[in-house]
C-alpha positions in Angstrom: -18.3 -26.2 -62.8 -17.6 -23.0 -60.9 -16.2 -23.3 -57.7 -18.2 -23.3 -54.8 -17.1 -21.4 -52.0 -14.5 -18.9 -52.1 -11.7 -20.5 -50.8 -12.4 -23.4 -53.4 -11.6 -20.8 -56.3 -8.2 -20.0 -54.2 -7.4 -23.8 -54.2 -8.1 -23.5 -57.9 -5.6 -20.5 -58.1 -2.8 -22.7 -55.9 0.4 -22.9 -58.5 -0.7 -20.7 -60.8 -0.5 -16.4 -61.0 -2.6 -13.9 -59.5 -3.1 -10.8 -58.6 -3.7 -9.2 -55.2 -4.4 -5.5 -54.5 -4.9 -4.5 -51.1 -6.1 -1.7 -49.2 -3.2 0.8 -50.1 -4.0 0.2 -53.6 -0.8 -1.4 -54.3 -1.0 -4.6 -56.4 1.3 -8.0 -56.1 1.5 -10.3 -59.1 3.0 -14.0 -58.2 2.4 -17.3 -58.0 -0.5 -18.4 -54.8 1.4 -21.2 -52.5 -0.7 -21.6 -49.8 -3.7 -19.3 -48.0 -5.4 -19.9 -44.5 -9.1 -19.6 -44.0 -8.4 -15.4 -42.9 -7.2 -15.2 -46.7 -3.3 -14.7 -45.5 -1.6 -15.5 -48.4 1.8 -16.4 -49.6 3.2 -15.6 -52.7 6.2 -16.9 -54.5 8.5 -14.9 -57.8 6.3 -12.0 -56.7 6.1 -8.3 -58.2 4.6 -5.5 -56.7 3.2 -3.0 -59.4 1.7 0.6 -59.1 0.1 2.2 -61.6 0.8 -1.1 -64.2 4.1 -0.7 -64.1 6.7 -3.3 -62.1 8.3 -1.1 -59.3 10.1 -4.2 -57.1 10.7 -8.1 -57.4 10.0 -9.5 -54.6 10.5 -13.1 -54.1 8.5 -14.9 -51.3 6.2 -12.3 -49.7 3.2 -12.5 -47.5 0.6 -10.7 -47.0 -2.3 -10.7 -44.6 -5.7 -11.6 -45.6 -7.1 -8.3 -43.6 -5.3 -5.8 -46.2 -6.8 -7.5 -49.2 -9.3 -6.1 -51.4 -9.1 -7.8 -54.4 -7.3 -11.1 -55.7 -7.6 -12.1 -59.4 -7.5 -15.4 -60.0 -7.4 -15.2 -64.2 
């Protein structure tokens, strides 16, 4: 059964990998720890990416729900 609402499909996501791209079309790749209800989200062994290709590790980042255009869940 397909979640719900959206922030069931984010509890869904909780341990596992996505992918966030935000506003500045930079993409983050890590695992989802926790979220609020604004969509701020924390990331954990995180990547940031342009263009495909892995520019800097990260570690722990977060990064505001407002900036967010897209998060991949699969």
């Amino acid at each position: 059964m397909e979640p719900a609402r959206p922030l069931d499909a984010l509890n869904k996501a909780r341990d596992k990998r996505i992918l966030v791209e935000l506003k500045n079309n930079k993409q983050y790749i890590g695992k989802l720890k926790s979220f609020d209800i604004h969509i701020n989200i924390v990331l954990e062994d995180a990547e940031e990416r342009v263009n495909g290709e892995v520019t800097r590790k990260l570690g722990v980042v977060f990064i505001r729900g407002d900036t967010i255009t897209i998060i991949s869940t699969d």
